[in-house]
C-alpha distance (Angstrom), angle and dihedral (degrees) to the residues before:
residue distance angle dihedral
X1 . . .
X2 3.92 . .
X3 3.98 101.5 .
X4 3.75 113.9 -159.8
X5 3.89 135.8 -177.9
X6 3.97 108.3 -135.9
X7 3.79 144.4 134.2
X8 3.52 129.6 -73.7
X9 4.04 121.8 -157.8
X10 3.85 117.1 -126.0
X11 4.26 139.2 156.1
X12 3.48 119.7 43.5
X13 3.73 148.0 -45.7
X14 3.62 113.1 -61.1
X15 3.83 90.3 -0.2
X16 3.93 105.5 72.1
X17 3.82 134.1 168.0
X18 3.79 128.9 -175.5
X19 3.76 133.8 -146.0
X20 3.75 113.3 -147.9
X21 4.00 101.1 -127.0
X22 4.09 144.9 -174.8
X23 3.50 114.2 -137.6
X24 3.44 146.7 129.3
X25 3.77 118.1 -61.7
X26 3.60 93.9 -137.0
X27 3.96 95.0 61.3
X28 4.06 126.1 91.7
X29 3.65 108.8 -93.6
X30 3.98 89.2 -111.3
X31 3.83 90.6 43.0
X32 3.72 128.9 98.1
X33 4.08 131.2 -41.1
X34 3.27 147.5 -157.2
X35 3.54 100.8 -149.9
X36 3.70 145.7 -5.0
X37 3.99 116.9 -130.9
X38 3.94 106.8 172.7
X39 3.88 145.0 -34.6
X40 3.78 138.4 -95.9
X41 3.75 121.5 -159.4
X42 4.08 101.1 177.6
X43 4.27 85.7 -172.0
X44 3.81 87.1 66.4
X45 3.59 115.3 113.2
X46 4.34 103.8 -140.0
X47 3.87 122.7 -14.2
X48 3.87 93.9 32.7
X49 3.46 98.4 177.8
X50 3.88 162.5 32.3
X51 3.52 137.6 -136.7
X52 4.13 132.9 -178.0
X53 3.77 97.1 -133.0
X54 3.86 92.3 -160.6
X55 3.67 99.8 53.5
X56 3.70 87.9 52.6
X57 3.26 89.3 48.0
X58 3.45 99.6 56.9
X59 3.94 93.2 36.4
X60 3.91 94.9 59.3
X61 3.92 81.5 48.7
X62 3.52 97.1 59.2
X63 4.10 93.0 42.2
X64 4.01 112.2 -88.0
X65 3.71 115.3 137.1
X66 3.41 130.3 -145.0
X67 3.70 132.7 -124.6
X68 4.18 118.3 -119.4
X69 3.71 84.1 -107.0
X70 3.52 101.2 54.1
X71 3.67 97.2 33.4
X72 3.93 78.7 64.6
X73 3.71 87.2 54.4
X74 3.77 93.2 55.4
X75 3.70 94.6 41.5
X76 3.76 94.3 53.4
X77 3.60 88.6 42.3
X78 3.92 96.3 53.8
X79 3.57 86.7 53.0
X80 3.88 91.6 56.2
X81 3.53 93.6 51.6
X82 3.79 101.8 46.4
């Protein structure tokens, strides 16, 4: 089982937001997951989103990898932490 870290779609039309999720790379990106690591709201003006550090952390450990987008996510937020 491929594990990957991506974005899944929620809210409503014309007014989305995304959790950042682990699942399996094989399911539909609105489909079932394993875990939820953080939130994106893309209509946010500034500091858009939120990621759980740790569960990545220990996610990437054990294998899952993340989309360009959310790698972004974890960059930026490494850099806001340090």
């Amino acid at each position: 089982m491929s594990v990957v870290i991506r974005l899944r779609r929620e809210g409503n039309k014309n007014s989305p937001y995304y959790r950042i999720v682990v699942t399996d790379s094989r399911v539909r990106r609105d489909g079932s997951f394993l875990d939820q690591v953080g939130v994106y709201d893309p209509k946010k003006k500034g500091d858009n989103f939120q990621i759980d550090l740790t569960k990545v952390n220990a996610w990437t450990a054990n294998g899952a990898r993340p989309s360009d987008t959310v790698a972004s996510f974890i960059k930026k937020a490494r850099l806001q932490t340090s």
